[in-house]
C-alpha positions as CSV (number, residue, x, y, z in Angstrom):
1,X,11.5,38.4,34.3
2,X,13.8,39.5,31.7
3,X,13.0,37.7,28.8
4,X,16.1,39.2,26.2
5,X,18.4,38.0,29.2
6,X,17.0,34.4,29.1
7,X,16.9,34.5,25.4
8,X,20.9,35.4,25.6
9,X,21.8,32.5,28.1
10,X,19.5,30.3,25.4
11,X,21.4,31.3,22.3
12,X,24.8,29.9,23.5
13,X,24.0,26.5,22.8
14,X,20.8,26.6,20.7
15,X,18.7,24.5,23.0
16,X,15.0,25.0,23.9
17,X,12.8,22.3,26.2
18,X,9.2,23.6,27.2
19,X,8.1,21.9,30.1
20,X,4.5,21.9,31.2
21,X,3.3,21.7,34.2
22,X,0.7,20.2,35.7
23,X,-1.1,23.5,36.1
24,X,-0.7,24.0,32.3
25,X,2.0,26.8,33.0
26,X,5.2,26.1,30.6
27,X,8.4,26.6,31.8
28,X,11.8,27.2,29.2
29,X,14.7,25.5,30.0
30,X,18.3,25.8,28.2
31,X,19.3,21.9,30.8
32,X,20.9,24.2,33.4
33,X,17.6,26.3,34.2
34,X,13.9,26.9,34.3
35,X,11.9,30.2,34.0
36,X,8.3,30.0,34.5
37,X,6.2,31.7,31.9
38,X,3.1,32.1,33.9
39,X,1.0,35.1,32.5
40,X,1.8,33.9,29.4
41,X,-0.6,32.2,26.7
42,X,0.7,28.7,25.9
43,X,3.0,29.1,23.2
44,X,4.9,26.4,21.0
45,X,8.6,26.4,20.3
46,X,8.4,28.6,17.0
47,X,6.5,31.4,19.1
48,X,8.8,31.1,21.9
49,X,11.7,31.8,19.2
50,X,9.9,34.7,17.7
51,X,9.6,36.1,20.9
52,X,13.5,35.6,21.4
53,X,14.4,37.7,18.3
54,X,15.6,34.2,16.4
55,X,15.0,34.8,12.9
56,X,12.5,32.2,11.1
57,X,15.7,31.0,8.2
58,X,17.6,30.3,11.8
59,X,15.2,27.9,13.7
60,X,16.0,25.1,11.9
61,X,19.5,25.4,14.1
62,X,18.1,25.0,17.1
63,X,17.2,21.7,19.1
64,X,13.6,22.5,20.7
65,X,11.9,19.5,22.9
66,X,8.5,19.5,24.6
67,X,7.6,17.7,27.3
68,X,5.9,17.0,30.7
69,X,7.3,18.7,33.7
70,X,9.4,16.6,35.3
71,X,9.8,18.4,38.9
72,X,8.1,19.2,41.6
73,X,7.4,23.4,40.6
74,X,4.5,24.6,42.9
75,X,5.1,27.5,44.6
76,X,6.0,25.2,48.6
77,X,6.9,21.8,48.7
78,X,7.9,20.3,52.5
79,X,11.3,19.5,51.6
80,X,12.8,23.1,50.6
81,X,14.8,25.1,52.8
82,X,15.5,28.8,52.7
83,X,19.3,29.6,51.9
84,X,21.4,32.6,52.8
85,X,22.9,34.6,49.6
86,X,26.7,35.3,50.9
87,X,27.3,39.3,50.1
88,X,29.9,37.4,47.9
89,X,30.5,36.9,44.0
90,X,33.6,35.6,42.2
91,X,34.7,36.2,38.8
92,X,36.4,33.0,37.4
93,X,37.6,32.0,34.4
94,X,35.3,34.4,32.4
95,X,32.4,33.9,34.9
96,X,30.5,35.2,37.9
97,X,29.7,32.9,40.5
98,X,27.6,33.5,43.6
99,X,27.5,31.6,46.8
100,X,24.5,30.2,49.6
101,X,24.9,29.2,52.6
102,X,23.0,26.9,54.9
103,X,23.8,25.3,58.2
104,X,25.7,22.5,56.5
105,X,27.2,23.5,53.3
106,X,27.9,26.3,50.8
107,X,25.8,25.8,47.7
108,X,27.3,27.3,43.9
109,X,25.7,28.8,41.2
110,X,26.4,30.7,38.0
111,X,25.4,34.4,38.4
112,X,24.2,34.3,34.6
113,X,21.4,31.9,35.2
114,X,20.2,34.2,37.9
115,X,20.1,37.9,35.7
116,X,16.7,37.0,34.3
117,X,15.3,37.7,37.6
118,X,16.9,41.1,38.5
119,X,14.0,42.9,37.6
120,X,11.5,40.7,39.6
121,X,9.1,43.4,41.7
122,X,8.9,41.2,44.6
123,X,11.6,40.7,47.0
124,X,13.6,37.6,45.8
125,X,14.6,34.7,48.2
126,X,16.3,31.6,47.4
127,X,15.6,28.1,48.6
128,X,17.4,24.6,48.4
129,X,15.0,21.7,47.1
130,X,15.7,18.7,47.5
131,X,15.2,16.2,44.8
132,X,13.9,12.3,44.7
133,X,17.4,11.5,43.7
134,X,18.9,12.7,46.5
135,X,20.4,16.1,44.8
136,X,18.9,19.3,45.2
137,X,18.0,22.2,42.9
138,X,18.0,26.3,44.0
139,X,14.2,27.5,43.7
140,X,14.2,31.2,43.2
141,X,11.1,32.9,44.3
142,X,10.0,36.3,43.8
143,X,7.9,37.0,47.0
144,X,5.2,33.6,47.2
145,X,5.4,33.0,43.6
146,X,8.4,30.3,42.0
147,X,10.1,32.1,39.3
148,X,12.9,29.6,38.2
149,X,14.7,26.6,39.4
150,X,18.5,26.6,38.9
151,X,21.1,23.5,39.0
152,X,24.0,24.4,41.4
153,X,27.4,24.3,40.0
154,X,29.6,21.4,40.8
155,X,33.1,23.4,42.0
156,X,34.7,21.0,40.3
157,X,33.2,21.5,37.1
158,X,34.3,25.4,37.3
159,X,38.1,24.6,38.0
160,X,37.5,25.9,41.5
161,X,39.8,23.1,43.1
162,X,40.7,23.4,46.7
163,X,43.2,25.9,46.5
164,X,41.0,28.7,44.9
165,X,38.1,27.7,47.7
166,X,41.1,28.7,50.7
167,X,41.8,32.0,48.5
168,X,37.8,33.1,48.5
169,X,37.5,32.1,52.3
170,X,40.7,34.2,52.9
171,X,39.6,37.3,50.7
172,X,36.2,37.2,52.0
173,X,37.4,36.9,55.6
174,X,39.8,39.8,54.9
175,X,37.1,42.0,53.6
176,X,34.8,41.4,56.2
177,X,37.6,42.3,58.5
178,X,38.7,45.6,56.6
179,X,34.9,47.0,57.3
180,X,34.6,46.0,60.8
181,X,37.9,48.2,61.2
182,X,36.5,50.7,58.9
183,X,33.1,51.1,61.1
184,X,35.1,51.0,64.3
185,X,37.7,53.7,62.9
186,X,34.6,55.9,61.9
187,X,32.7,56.0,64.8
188,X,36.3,56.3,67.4
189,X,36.8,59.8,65.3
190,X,32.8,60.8,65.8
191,X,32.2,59.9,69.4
192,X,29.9,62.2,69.9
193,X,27.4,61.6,66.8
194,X,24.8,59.2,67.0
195,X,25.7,55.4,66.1
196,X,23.3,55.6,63.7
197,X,25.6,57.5,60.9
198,X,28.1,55.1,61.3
199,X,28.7,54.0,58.2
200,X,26.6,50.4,57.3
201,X,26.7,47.8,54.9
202,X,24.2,49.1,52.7
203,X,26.1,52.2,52.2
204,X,29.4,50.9,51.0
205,X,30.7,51.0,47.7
206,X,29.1,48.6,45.3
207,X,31.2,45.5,44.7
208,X,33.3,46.0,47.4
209,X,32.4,41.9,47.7
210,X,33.4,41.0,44.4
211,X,36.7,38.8,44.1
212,X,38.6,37.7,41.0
213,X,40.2,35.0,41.2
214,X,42.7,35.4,38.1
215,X,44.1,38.3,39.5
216,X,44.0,37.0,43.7
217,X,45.2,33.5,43.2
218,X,48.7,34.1,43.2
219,X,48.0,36.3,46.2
220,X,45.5,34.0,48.4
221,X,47.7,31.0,48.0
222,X,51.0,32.2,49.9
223,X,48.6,32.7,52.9
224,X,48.2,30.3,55.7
């Protein structure tokens, strides 16, 4: 867990809760996401400042809560459901957004709330909880062990109205296609070498999935 890169998402609007669970693990929270600081001693607000490079004249600024837990955050619960990441991230307005998938719907959520984990050891996987409410939250685990729960983001809250949605599935579908021709082309001029040096996914160039929006709009919307 990157701990500077939460402390950066934290500083933009000066907010701190510490939850604790019922386990006595605290979590930090800036109202859009939680990071679990297990392996860490309990620590009160001022500590947990300290450790975020806030100087002590500047703490006064901030709005720091603690409370109980309010969620469900062991590491299974019966109503979560592994999610698909989409090989997908679009850059809106100033932002990076990723996309899930399940067999029903496509879920949002800000690439910023999920950097703190990018240096996680274990293999991440992402899971849609479902809350008492009736909404549901993205659990983020780094093999068994919950690292952080994340709110999706409401499309409409990003500007992403209907028109930009038909732009990403027309750029995305339009990629996908470009590297099934790409593979085909490559292995019809090598028939005789092994399928296995046809070129894969995992070999193309990085951020070859990445779409902005700003500069495709204008494109994606004169297509049918």
């Amino acid at each position: 867990m990157k701990l500077k890169t939460i402390a950066s998402l934290f500083k933009k609007h000066k907010h701190l809760t510490i939850y604790t669970a019922g386990d006595g693990v605290q979590w930090v929270s800036n109202g859009s996401a939680l990071y679990s600081m297990r392996g860490l001693p309990h620590m009160t607000p001022e500590a947990i400042l300290r450790i975020f490079d806030i100087p002590t004249d500047k703490h006064k600024e901030w709005r720091c809560e603690e409370m109980d837990m309010p969620l469900d955050c062991r590491d299974h619960i019966p109503a979560e459901w592994e999610i698909e990441p989409l090989r997908l991230t679009v850059e809106w307005d100033g932002k990076s957004y990723r996309f899930f998938k399940d067999e029903r719907r496509i879920y949002t959520i800000n690439e910023e709330y999920i950097a703190p984990l990018h240096d996680e050891p274990s293999y991440l996987t992402y899971h849609k909880r479902e809350t008492t409410g009736g909404g549901f939250l993205l659990a983020c685990k780094a093999g068994l062990e919950l690292r952080a729960i994340i709110i999706p983001t409401l499309l409409n809250d990003t500007g992403l109205y209907i028109d930009n949605i038909k732009t990403i599935v027309w750029a995305y579908a339009n990629m996908e296609y470009e590297k099934i021709k790409f593979r085909s082309l490559y292995a019809s001029v090598r028939p005789d070498e092994d399928n296995d040096d046809v070129p894969s996914e995992d070999n193309e160039p990085e951020g070859s999935d990445q779409l902005n929006l700003d500069t495709l709009a204008d494109e994606g919307s004169g297509q049918q």
